[in-house]
C-alpha positions in Angstrom: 160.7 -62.4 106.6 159.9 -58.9 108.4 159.9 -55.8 106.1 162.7 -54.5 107.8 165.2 -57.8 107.2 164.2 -57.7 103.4 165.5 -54.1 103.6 168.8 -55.0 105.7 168.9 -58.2 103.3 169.6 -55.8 100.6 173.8 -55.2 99.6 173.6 -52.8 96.5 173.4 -49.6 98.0 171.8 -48.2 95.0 168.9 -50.6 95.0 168.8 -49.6 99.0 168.4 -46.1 98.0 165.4 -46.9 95.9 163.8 -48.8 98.3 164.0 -45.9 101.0 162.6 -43.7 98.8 160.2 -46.1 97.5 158.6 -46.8 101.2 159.0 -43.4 102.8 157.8 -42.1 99.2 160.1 -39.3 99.0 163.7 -38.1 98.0 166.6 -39.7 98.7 170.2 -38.8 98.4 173.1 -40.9 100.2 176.8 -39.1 100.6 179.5 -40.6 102.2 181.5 -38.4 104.9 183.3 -35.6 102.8 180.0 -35.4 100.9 180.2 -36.7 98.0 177.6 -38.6 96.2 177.0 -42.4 96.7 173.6 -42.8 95.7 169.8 -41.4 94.7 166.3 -41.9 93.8 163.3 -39.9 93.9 159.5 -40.1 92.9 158.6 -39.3 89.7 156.8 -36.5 90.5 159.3 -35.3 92.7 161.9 -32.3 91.8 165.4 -32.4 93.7 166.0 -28.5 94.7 169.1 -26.4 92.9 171.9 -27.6 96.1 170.6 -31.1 95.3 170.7 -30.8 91.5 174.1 -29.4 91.5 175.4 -32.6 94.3 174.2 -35.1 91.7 175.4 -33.6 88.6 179.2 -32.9 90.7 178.8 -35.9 92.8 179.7 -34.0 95.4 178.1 -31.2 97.5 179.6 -27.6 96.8 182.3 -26.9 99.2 180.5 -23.4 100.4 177.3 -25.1 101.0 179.4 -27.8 103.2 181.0 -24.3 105.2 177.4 -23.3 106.1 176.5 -27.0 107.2 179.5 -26.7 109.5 178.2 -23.4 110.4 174.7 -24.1 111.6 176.0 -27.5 113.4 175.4 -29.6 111.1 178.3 -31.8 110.1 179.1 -32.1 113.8 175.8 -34.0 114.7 176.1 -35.9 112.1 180.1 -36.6 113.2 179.0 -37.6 116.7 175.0 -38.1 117.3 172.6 -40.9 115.8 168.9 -39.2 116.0 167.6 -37.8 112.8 168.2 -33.6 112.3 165.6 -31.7 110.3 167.3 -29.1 108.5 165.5 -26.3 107.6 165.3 -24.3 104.0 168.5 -22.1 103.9 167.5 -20.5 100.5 170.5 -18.5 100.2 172.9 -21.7 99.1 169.9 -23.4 97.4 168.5 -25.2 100.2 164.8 -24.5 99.0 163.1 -27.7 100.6 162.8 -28.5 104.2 165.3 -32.0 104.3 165.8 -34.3 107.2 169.3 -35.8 107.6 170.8 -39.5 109.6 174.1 -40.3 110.5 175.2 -43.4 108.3 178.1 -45.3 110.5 179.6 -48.3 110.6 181.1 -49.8 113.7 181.0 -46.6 115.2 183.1 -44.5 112.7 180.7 -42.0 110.5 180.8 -43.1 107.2 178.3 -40.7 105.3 174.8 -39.4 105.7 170.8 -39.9 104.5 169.1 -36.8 103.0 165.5 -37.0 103.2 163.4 -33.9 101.4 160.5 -33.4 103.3 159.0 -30.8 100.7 155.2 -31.7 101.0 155.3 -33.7 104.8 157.0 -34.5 107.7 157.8 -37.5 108.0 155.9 -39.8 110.5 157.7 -41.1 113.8 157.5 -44.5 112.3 159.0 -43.6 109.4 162.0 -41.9 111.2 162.4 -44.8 113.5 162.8 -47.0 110.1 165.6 -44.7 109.1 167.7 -45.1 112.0 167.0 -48.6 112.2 168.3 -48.9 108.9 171.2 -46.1 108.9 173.9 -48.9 110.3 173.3 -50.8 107.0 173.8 -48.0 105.0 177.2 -47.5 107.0 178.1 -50.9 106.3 177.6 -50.5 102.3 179.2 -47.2 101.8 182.0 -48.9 104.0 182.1 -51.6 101.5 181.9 -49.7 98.6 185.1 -47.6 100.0 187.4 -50.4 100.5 186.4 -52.2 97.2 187.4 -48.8 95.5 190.6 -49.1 97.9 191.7 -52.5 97.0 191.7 -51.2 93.0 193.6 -48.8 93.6 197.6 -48.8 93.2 199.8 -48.4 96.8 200.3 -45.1 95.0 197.2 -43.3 94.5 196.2 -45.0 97.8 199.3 -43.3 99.7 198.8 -40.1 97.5 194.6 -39.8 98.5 195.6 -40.3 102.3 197.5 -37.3 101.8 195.0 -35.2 99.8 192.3 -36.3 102.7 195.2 -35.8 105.5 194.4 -39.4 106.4 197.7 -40.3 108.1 198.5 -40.1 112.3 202.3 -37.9 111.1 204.2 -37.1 109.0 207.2 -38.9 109.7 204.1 -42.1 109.2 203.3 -40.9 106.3 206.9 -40.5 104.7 207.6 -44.7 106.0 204.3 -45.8 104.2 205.8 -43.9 101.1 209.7 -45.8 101.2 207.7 -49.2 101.4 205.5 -48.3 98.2 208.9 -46.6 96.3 207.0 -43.5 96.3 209.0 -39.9 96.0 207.4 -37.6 97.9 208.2 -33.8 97.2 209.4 -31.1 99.2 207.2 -28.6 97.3 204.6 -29.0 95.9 201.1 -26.6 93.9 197.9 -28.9 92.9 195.8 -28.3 90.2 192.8 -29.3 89.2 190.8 -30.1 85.6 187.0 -30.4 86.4 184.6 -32.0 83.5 182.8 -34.6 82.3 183.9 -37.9 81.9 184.8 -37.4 78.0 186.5 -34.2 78.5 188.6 -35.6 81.2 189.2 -38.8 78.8 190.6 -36.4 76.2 193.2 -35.1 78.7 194.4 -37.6 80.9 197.2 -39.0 78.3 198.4 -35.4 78.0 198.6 -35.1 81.9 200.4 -38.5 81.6 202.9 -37.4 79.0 203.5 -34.3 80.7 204.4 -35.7 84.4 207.1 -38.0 83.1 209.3 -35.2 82.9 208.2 -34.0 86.1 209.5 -36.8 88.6 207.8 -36.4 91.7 204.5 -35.1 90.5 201.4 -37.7 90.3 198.0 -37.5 89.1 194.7 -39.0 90.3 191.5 -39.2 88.6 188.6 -39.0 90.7 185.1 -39.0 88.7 185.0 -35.6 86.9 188.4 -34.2 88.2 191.7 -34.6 87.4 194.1 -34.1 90.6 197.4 -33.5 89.4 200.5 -32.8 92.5 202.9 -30.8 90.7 205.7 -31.2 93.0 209.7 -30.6 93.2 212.5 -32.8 94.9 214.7 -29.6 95.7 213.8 -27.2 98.4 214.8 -24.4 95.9 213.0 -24.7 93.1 209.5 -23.2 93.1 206.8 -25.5 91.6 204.4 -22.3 90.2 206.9 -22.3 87.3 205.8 -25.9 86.1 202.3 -25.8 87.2 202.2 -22.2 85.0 203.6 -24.6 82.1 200.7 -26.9 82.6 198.0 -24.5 83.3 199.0 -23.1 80.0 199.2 -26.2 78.1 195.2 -27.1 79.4 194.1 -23.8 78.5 195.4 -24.2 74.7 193.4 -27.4 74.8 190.0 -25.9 75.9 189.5 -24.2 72.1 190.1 -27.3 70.3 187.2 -28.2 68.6 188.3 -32.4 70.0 188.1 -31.1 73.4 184.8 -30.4 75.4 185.2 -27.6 77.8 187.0 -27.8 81.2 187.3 -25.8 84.0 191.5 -24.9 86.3 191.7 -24.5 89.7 195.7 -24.0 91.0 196.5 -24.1 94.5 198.8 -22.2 96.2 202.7 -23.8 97.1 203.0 -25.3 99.9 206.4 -27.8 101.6 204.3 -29.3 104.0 202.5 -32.5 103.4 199.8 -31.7 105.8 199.4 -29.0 103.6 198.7 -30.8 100.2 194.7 -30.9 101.5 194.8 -27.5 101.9 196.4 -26.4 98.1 193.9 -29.4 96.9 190.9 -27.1 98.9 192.3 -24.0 97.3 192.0 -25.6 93.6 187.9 -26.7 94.1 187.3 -23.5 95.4 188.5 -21.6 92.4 186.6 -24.2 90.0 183.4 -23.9 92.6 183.3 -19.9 92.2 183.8 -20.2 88.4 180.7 -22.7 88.1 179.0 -20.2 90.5 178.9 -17.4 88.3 178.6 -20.0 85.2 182.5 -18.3 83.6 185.1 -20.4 81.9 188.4 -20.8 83.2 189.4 -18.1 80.6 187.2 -15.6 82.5 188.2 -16.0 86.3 191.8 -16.1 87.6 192.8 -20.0 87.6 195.3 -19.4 90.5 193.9 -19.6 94.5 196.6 -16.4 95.1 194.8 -14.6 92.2 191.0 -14.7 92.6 190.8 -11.2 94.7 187.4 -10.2 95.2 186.1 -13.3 93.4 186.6 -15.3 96.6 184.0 -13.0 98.2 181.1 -13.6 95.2 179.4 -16.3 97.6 179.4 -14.6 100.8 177.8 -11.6 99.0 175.4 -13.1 97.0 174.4 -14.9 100.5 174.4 -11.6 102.3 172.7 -9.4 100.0 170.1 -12.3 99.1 169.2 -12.6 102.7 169.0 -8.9 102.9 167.5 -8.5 99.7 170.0 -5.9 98.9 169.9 -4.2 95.3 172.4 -1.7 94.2 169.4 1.1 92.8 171.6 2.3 89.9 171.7 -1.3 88.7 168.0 -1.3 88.6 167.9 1.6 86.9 169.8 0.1 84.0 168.1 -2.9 84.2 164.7 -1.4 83.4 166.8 0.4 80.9 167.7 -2.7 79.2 164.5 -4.7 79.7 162.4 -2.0 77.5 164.9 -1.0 75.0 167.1 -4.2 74.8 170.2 -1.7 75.1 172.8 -4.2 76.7 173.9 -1.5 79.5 174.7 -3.9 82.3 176.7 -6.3 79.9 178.6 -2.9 78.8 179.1 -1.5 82.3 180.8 -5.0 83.8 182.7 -5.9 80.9 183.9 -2.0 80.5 185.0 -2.3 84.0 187.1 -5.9 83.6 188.8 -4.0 81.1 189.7 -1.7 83.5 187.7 1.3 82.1 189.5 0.4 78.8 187.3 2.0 76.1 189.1 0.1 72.8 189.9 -3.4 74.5 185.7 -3.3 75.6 184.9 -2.0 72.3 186.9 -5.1 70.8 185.4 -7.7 73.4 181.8 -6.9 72.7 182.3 -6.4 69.0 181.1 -3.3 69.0 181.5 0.1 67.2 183.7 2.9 69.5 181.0 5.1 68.6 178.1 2.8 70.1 180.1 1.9 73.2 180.3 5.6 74.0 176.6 6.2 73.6 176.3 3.4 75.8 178.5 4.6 78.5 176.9 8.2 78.0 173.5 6.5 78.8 174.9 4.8 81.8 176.2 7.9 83.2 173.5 9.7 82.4 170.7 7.2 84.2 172.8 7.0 87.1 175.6 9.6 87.7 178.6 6.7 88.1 181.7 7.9 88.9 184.9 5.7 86.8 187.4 7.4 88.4 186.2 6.2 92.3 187.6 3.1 92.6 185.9 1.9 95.8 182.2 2.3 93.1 184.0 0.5 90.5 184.9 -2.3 92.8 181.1 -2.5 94.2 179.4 -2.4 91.1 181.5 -5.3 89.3 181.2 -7.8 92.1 177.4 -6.6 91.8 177.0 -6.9 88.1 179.1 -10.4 88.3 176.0 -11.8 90.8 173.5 -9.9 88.6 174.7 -11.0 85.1 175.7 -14.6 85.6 173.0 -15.7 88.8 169.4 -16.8 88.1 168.2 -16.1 91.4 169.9 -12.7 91.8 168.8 -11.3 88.5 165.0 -12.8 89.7 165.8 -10.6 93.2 166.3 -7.8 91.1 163.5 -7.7 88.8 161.4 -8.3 92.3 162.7 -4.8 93.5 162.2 -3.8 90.3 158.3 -4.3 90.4 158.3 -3.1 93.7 159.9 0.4 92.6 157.6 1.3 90.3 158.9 4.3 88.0 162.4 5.1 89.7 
């Protein structure tokens, strides 16, 4: 038997995945077409980069870091073209390593994608032409492995995930498939999302289950790490915030019982739609995908979509000014402040500002003396001259401070400029 038919012989796509990075001795990360993770393996003395690390831990690829994929072209070759696509590092949503990327399909419907790092080499012509030769079986097993998952699934949470993933022709189709199955569907409707580990999630789920009975045409789906709960109303009239507020409330009591691990909330906006369940279920990640950005709890950044403000704009920013290498210089100043004295400015100025300049409730959040948090604000203003009462500086320097204080890499940035600077 030929190499390649011991490799095609293969049907557990995680032993496949091995094997690929076995022979092409690199790498190896298989998603399936809304990028989320089907498989992995890598050389031992092989590191997976930050976008990779965070795809394997989520199991699914951050939704901004999908938006720039659209952006460069990306997702549409691999929608509609079969040749391999070297992607290039994009270091600004934590694509450090140079990674080459085939279309997996499966009778000629895309059914995910092979991700090749190519940190240390190219990869040789031979060793691309092995990838697409071998891309269709990988098509075929993710196929596989989607409708085995589909066949355990109730008629339900089948009906109910072809609406999440706006998998249906119409409506009106849509609706029919729903009146076979028995299956209420609302005529509003707000989804929330719980994001955690397994156990965490195992903790909540008979809550979520208790609480929907009185709620008759609202459903949950579990989904790895996530809880996907439609909180939905029969009546045009009612609004459906008013019970997903009741929830949200409810989860949030939960996270600061010693029993339960930490969660994160994302709530979606109201919508009467069907078509636009996907987009309130969109809405939801993205608020739990900007709160594990900036590494805060759900108690920290607005849980509702409607709410987040300026938090919606954190990534754009932090890809902007990363790519510009963009420092706010009265930052710096207080961060060479705090680096030789240990004085704890830049913690002060953000959390002085999310209090809304609130000199008690900051003193109370940090624990702190008034006394010390007013010679800490009089250093602040007198190392750089900060105005409180312009809003438009207040505004810049939190969404600064929120990148600075809570990002890695931006901190890093900063300390670069630092160096740079010298004595300011």
């Amino acid at each position: 038997m030929k190499a390649i038919d011991k490799i095609l012989a293969i049907e557990d796509i995680h032993h496949l995945t091995e094997r690929i990075s076995l022979i092409l001795d690199k790498p190896v990360i298989v998603e399936n077409k809304n990028f989320e993770l089907i498989a992995y393996s890598s050389p031992s003395d092989y590191q997976f980069d930050p976008t990779q690390q965070k795809t394997i831990l989520s199991k699914k690829c951050p939704i901004f870091v999908v938006d720039r994929l659209k952006k460069e072209g990306i997702v549409g070759h691999l929608e509609s073209k079969t040749d391999p696509l070297r992607v290039e590092p994009i270091q600004e949503i934590g694509f450090y390593q140079r990674r080459l990327v085939v279309r997996a399909s499966h009778n000629g419907q895309t059914m995910g994608s092979i991700w090749v790092q190519e940190s240390k080499s190219f990869l040789l012509e031979e060793e691309l032409l092995f990838l697409q030769d071998i891309s269709a079986h990988v098509g075929k097993l993710i196929h596989q492995m989607q409708s085995k998952k589909q066949e355990k699934d109730s008629e339900k949470d089948q009906l109910l995930w072809k609406i999440i993933n706006h998998d249906y022709v119409s409506e009106q189709q849509i609706r029919r498939e729903a009146e076979k199955v028995n299956v209420i569907l609302p005529k509003k409707f707000t989804v929330i999302v719980l994001s955690s580990d397994e156990a965490a999630l195992a903790d909540l789920e008979s809550l979520v289950r208790r609480q929907l009975v009185d709620l008759p045409v609202s459903y949950y789906l579990k989904s790895d790490s996530k809880i996907i709960i439609i909180v939905g109303e029969s009546a045009e009239r009612v609004n459906t915030e008013h019970p997903a507020k009741a929830l949200v409330e409810q989860y949030r009591d939960k996270i600061y019982k010693k029993d339960v691990k930490p969660f994160l909330i994302g709530v979606g906006n109201m919508y009467h739609r069907l078509r636009d369940m996907r987009k309130s279920f969109l809405e939801a990640l993205e608020v739990i995908e900007i709160a594990e950005f900036v590494n805060l709890s759900s108690e920290d950044v607005p849980v509702d979509y409607s709410k987040l403000g300026m938090y919606r704009y954190l990534i754009v920013l932090y890809e902007k000014n990363m790519s510009e290498q963009f420092v706010n210089y009265d930052l710096l100043k207080l961060l060479k402040k705090d680096e030789e004295n240990q004085s704890k400015l830049l913690q002060t100025l953000e959390v002085y500002l999310a209090h809304n300049c609130k000199s008690k409730k900051t003193a109370e959040f940090l624990f702190i003396h008034p006394n010390t948090l007013n010679y800490r604000l009089k250093q602040i203003i007198e190392l750089t001259g900060i105005n409180f009462k312009d809003f438009n500086v207040k505004s810049q320097l939190y969404t600064e401070l929120l990148l600075l204080n809570h990002i890695p890499d931006y901190y890093k940035m900063y300390q670069k400029a630092e160096a740079l600077e010298g004595d300011l």
